[in-house]
N, C-alpha and C positions, 0 to 999 in steps of 0.2 A: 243235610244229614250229618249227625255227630260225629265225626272223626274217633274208632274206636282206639281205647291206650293198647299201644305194643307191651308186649315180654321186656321187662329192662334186661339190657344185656349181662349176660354172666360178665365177670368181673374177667378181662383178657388179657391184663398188662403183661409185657413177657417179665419183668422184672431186671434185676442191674446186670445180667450176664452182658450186655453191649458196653458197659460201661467200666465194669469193674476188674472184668478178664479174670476172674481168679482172686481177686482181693477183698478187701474189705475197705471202701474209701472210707479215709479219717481226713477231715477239716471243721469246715463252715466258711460260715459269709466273712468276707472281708471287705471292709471296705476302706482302701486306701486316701482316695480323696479326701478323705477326714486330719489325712498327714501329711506331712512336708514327704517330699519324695526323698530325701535321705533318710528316711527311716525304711524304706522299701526293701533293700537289701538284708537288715538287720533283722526285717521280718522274715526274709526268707530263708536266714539263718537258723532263726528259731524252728520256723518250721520245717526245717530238716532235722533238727533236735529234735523234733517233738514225736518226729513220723507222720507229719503229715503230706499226705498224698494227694488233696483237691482242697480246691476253692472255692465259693460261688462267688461271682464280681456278678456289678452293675447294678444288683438290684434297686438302690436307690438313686442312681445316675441320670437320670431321663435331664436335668436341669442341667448338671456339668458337659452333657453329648451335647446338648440343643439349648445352649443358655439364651441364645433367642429364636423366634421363629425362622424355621430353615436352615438357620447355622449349624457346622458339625465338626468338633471337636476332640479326635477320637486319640490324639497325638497321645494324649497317657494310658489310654485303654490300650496300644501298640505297644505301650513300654514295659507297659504289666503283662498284656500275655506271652512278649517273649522272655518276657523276666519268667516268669510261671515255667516254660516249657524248659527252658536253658536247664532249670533244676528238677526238672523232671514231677512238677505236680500237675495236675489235671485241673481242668478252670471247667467248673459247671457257669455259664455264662446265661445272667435271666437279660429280658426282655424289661426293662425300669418302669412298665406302665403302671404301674402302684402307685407313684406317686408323682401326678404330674407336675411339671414347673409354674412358678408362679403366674410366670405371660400368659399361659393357656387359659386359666380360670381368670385371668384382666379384661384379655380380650377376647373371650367368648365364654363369657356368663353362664351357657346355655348346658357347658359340658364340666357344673356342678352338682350335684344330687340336692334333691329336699326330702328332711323328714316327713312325717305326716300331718304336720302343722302347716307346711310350706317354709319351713326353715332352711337358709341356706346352709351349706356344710362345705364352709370357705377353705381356701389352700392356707397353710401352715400347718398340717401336719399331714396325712398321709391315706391311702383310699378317698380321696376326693375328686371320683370321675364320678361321671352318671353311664351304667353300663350300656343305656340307649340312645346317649348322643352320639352321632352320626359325626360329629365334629371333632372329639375327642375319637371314637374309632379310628375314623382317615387319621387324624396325626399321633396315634398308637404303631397303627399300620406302614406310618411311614416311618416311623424309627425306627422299627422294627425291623424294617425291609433292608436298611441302609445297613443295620449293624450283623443282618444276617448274610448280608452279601460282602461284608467284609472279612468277619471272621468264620463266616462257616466252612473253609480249610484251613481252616487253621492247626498245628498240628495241636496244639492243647489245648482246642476245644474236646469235654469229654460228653457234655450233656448240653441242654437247653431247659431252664427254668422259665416262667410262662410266668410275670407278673407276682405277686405275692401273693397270699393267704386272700384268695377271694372274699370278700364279703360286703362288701358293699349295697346298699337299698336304694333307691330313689322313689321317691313319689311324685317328679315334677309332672310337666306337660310331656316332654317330651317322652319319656316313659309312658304319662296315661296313652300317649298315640300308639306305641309299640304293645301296650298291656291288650290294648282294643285290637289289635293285627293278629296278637298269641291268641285271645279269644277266640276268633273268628276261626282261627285256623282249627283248635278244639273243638268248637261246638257249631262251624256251619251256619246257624240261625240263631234268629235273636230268642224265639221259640223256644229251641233244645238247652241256650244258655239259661231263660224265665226256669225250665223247667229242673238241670242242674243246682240250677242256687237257691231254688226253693222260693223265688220271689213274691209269693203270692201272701207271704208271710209281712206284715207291717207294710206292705199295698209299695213294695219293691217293683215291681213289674217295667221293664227297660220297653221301651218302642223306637227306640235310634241308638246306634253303637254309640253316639257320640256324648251321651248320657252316662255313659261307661267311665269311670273314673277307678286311681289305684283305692284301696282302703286309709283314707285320710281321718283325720282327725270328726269326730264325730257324736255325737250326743248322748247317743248310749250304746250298745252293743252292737259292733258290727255285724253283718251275715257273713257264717261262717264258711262257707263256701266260697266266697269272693275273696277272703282270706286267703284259706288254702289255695286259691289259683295265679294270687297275686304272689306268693313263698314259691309256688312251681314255676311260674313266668321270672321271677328273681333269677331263680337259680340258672333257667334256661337261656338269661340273657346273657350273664357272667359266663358260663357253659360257652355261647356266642363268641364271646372276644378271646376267650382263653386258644377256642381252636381256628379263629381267628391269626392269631399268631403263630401259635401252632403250625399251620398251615404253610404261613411264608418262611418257617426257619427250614422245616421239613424241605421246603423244594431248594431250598440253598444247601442244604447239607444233608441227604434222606439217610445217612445212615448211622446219623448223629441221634441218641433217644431224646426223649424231650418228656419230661414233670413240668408238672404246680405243684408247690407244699398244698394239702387239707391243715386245716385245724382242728385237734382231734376232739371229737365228739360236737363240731360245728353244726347247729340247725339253720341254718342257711343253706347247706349245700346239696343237693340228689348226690353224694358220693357215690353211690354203684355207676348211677349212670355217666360222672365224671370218671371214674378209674379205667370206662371201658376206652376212653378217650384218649388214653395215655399210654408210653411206653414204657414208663417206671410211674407207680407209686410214690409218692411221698410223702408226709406227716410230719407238722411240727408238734412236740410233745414236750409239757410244762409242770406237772405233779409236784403238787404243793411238798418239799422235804419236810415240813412240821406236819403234814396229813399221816396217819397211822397209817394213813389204806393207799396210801402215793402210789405204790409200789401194785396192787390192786389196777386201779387206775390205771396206770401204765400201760400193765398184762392186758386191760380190757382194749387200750385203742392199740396195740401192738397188734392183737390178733384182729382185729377187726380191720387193720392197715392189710395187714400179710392176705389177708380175704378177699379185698377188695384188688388185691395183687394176684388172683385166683391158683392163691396157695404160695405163688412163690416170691424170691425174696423183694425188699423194700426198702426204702430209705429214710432214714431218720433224718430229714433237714434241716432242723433244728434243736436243740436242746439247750438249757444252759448249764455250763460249768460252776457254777453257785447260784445268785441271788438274781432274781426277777426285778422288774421295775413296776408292776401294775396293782401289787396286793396291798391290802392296806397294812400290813407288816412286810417287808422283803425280807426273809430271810436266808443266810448261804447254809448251804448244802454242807451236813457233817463231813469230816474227815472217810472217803471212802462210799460216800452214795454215790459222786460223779461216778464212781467206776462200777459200781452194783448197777447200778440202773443203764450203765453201757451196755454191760454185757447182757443184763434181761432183754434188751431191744434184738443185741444179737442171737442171743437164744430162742427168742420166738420169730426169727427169719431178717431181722436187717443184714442188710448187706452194705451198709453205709451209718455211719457214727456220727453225725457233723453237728456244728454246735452256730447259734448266735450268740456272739460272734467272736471273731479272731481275736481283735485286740480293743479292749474296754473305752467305749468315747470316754473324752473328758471332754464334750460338749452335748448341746441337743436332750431329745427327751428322755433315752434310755441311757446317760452316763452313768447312771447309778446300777445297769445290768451288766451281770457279770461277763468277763470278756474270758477263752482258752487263756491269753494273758489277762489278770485282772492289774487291778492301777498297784499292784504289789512290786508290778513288773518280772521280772525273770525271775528274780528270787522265791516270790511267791510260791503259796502253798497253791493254788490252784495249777499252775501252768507246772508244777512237780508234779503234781496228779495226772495232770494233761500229757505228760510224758511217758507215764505209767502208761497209762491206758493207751496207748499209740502205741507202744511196745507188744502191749500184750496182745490187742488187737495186730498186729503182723504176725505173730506166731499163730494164733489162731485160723488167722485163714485161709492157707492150704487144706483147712483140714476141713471148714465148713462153710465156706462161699460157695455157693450154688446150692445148698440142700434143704430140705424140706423139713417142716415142723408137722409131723401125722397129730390128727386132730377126730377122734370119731363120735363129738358129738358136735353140734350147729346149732347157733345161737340164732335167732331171726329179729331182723331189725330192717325197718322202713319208714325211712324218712317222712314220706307221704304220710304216714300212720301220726310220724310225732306231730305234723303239723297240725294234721287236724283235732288232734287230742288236745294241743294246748289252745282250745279258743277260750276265750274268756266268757262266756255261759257255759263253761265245764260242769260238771255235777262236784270237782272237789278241786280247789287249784292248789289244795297241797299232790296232788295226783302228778307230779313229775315225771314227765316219760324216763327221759335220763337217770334220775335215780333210779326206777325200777329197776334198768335193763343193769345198771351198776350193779342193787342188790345182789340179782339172779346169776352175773359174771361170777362177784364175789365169792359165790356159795360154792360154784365148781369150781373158783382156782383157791380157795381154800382146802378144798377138797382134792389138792391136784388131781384134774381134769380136764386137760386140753380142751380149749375150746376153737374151733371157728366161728365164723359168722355167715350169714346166708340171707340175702333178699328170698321174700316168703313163696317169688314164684321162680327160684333157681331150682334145680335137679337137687331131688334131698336125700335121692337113693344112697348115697356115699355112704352116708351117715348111720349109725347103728341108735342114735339118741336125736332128739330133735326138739328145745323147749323157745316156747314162745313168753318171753316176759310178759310181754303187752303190747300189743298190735290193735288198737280201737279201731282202725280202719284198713278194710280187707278185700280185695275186689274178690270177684267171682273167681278169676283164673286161681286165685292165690289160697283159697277155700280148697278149692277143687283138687290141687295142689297138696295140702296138708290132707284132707280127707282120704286119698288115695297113698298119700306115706303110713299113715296110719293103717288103711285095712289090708296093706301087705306085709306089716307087721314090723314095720318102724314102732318106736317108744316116742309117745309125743309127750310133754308135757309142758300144759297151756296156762299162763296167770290170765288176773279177774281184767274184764271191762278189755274184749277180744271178740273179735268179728261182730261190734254193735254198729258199725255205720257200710256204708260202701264205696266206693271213688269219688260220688258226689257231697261225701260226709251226710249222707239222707239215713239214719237209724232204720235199721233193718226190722221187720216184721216179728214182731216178738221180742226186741229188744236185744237178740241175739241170733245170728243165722241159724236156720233152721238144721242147717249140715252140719253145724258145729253143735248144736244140742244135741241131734242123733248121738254124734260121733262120742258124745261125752256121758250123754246117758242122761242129758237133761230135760223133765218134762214139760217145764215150765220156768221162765227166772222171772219169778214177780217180781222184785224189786234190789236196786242199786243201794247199798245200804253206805256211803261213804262215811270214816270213823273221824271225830274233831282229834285236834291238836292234843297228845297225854290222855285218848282214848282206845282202850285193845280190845279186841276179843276174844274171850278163853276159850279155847278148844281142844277137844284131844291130845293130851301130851304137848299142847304148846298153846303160844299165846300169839293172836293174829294181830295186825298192824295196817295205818291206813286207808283199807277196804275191807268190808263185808257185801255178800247177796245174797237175796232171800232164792232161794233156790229148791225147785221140789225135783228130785230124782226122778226118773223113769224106773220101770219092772225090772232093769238086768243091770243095773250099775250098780256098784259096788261103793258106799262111803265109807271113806277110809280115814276121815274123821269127824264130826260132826262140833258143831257150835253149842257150849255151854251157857245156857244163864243167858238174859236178855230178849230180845224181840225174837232173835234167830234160834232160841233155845232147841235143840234135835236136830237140826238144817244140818245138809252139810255143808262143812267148810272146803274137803277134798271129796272127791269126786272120779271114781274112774270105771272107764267102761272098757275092756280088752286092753289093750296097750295104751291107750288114749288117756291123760289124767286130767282134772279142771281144780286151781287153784280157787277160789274164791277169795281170799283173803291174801296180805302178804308175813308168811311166817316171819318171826323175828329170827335174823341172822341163823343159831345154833341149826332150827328145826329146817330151815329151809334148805341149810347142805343137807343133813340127814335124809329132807324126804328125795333130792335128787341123786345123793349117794346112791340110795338105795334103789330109786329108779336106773338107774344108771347098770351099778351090779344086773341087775334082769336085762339089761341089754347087752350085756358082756362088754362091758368099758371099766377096764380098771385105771385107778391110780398111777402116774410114775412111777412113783414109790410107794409102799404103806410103811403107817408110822414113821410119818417125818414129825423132826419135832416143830414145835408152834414156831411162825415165823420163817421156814424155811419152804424156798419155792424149787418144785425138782419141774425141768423140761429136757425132753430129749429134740434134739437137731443132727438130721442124719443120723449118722451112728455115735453120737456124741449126748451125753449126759450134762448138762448143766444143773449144778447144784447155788440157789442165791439165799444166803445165810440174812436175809431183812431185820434179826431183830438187833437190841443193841449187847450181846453176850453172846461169847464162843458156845460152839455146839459142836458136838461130834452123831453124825450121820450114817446108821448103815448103808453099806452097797455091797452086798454079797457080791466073792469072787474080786478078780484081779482086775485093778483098773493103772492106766497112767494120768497124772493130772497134766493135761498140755501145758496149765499156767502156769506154777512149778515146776514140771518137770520130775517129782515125785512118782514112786508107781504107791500103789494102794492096793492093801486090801482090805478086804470086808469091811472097815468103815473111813471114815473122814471124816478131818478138824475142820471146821470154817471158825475164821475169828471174826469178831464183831464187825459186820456188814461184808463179812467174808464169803467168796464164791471161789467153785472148783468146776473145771470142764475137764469130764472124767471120758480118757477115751479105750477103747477094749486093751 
């Protein structure tokens, strides 16, 4: 019998109150062992110049704890956390299983991962476990156990970090045996899985689990089902070792919280169901400073961190102070984004500022990323920046650690959804989940308009506004879900190529659910019309991009814009039926805030502010106004009535100067 899918858990991290008491932690990683120990103290000079209040140690430590099997080394990890405590900063202390030591992967082969060729993915550089070896767990487990039973009284331990940025894949044997166990446990029968994966297509059909392999390298198009079960079983195994650890710091220290950094906007990862896991949120974030829309981007995994924190505040784990090491241009951060892009993080609910990393290697792969000290050293323009924003961040947060970022409309986004969208017999593989859901952000935070984010089958009653970018795959509950926010008179509005498959990714009858065509006023969607590369569709006061559908309306729906010229000529391109709206198309930028503006207004969700000028982003936190001046020229900003600026110390009224990448946190 098929094991049916549960409700993913609302998002329940309590957020940094355990950790933060009232503040706003400012650090990042440091990692010492990279330095003579005489420079230890000179760092902790600085970072009392700078304001820094927290650490993270050890994450890449696992070789210096255990440079060989069973050995334990912890003589400088004792010297640094009373060094830490002595001055009064806080040590987020992770768990080093990121990157294991070289002996491990010498002498047991077995706990390396394989691509989908059978390639190995040898030690020398970093994520090179296999999250199903059994071999690598036990000696995860046992460093873990040792360092959590050392320091977890420690008095500056403030948190527990769980390994790095999960992602890691395996295709080996040892995975295929664990992929066959996750099966089994989902589908029961060999029968219910025949019948999930659609096997009966290119004479698939399984008669022993042991036939059962990951999606390896392969001749032509995999089945897309076994895909998607093989990205769920990923996630579920990493999910595995994270609480894993988890687990043994917890019983050393239960009232110590405990994160993993996400990756923001990572498809590798179920984040709802990781967040629910956790005791703090946390998110490393990287927005390209030569990207126009960086700043976009940001706002979109900020809120979608804060969401996944259900509502309350989160941690920024990471960021850099300048210049990256992975793009194929690095470039550093103008004068003044480090500190715009702080305070956005804080404005939209961080509770923690931290950066990779402390102090800039001059060794290894990232020497070339930027460090709080970069290789300017003290003098530096960055680590003067880094002082700024440490300042101003202390003054700040009295007044808004612990408070809430109100949000009343809900974005929807499901992992599951992306996975299944991106198989490679797509109808369009310019059809990017990701950037849709980008688009769609964009529109409303262009449009200041708070957004949240929401799994499609969380409580959506909150919400006065509710848009679906794109969701291709949709279970029953999650239909049933939106169909019922809708006929109580929620505002929904849905983009094209949405509720076309179902949890087994098997295309739904009509090519579209049948609730969701009611609901929309659709009679019919004959056909998926996807648009080539410098191809649009003119429609109605605007012009559509990437996707068309042939779509015949029902008797009571309303088009509220129809497709000019071509195959789709009179169709509609919009579509609504009561509160309910259906994109077919993706407007280009301008039309697409307009038409959710305006959706929006009919739901009673205003603006921050109206008439801001271009470039400038307004969010309210608590009772607290954040104004972030993005573009590169002074602006002056209304704000009717008397305000104080915390960051100056100015009062104001009626309006405010921001100078070039200038921001004001304006309080009553």
């Amino acid at each position: 019998m098929r094991t049916p899918p549960g409700t993913p858990p609302e998002p329940g991290a309590p957020g940094l109150s355990d950790a933060t008491r009232g503040r706003i932690l400012f650090g990042g990683d440091y990692n010492p062992e990279q330095w003579p120990e005489e420079t230890w103290p000179e760092d902790v000079r600085l970072m009392k110049e700078a304001g820094v209040n927290s650490v993270t140690l050890g994450v890449f430590s696992w070789a210096r704890l255990e440079p060989r099997p069973g050995a334990r080394e912890f003589g400088w990890l004792d010297r640094l956390m009373d060094l830490m405590h002595e001055h009064g900063i806080g040590v987020v202390l992770a768990t080093p299983t990121s990157s294991p030591p070289p002996w491990l992967g010498r002498l047991h082969p077995e706990t390396l991962p394989r691509d989908e060729d059978g390639r190995t993915e040898w030690w020398g550089s970093r994520q090179h476990f296999s999250h199903s070896s059994a071999v690598y767990r036990r000696r995860a487990a046992a460093i873990t156990e040792d360092l959590a039973a050392r320091y977890g009284a420690h008095p500056a331990l403030t948190m527990w970090h769980i390994n790095n940025e999960y992602c890691t894949t395996d295709h080996g044997d040892e995975a295929a045996g664990a992929f066959r166990r996750w099966l089994q446990d989902r589908y029961g029968t060999l029968g219910a899985l025949n019948t999930a994966w659609g096997t009966a297509c290119w004479g698939q059909s399984y008669d022993d689990w042991h036939e059962i392999v990951p999606p390896r390298h392969a001749h032509y198009l995999k089945n897309p089902t076994q895909v998607l079960d093989f990205r769920r079983f990923t996630s579920d195994m990493l999910l595995e070792c994270c609480a894993a650890e988890r687990d043994i710091v917890r019983r050393h220290s239960p009232a110590i919280p405990v994160t993993s950094n996400f990756m923001p906007m990572w498809v590798g990862q179920d984040a709802w169901r990781w967040a629910a896991e956790e005791d703090v949120v946390s998110v490393d974030l990287y927005p390209d400073p030569r990207d126009p829309l960086g700043a976009q981007y940001g706002a979109l995994v900020q809120d979608m961190t804060r969401s996944q924190a259900a509502g309350g505040s989160w941690m920024l784990m990471e960021q850099a102070a300048g210049a990256v090491s992975w793009r194929t241009v690095n470039h550093p951060k103008p004068r003044g984004l480090n500190r715009l892009w702080s305070l956005q993080a804080v404005a939209r609910g961080a509770d923690a500022v931290c950066y990779f990393q402390w102090r800039a290697s001059r060794q290894g792969a990232e020497k070339f990323h930027s460090g709080m000290i970069g290789h300017a050293g003290e003098p530096g323009r960055g680590f003067q920046e880094i002082k700024e924003i440490g300042a101003e961040l202390a003054l700040l947060a009295p007044h808004v650690a612990g408070t809430r970022v109100p949000a009343g409309i809900a974005i929807l986004h499901d992992w599951n959804s992306w996975w299944a969208g991106a198989h490679e017999g797509a109808l369009s593989a310019r059809n990017d989940y990701a950037e849709v859901l980008r688009a769609w952000h964009r529109a409303l935070w262009e449009a200041h308009l708070t957004t949240a984010f929401a799994h499609p089958e969380h409580d959506l009653s909150g919400y006065r506004m509710v848009v679906v970018p794109q969701l291709y795959l949709l279970t029953d509950r999650a239909i049933e879900n939106l169909t019922a926010y809708a006929r109580a008179g929620g505002t929904l509005v849905c983009g094209f190529l949405t509720g076309v498959a179902d949890e087994d990714d098997r295309v739904r009858p009509g090519g579209m659910d049948e609730r969701l065509r009611d609901l929309f006023g659709i009679r019919t969607l004959h056909e998926w019309w996807p648009l080539d590369p410098g191809e649009t569709a003119v429609c109605d006061g605007f012009t559509g991009t990437l996707w068309s559908e042939e779509i015949e309306p029902g008797p009571d729906a309303v088009v509220e814009a129809r497709y000019r010229g071509g195959e789709l000529d009179g169709l509609p391109a919009v579509l609504r039926r009561g509160t309910a709206r259906y994109l077919s198309t993706l407007p280009e930028p301008p039309a697409l805030r307009a038409l959710l503006t305006g959706a929006a207004e009919q739901a009673g969700v205003r603006p921050v502010l109206d008439e801001l000028p271009d470039g400038v982003e307004a969010v309210r936190r608590g009772g607290l106004l954040f104004l972030l001046n993005h573009g590169r020229d002074p602006v002056t900003v209304e704000v009717p009535g008397s305000h104080r600026d915390l960051l100056g110390g100015a009062n104001v009224r009626d309006r405010v100067r921001l100078e070039r990448l200038g921001a004001a946190v304006l309080a009553p």
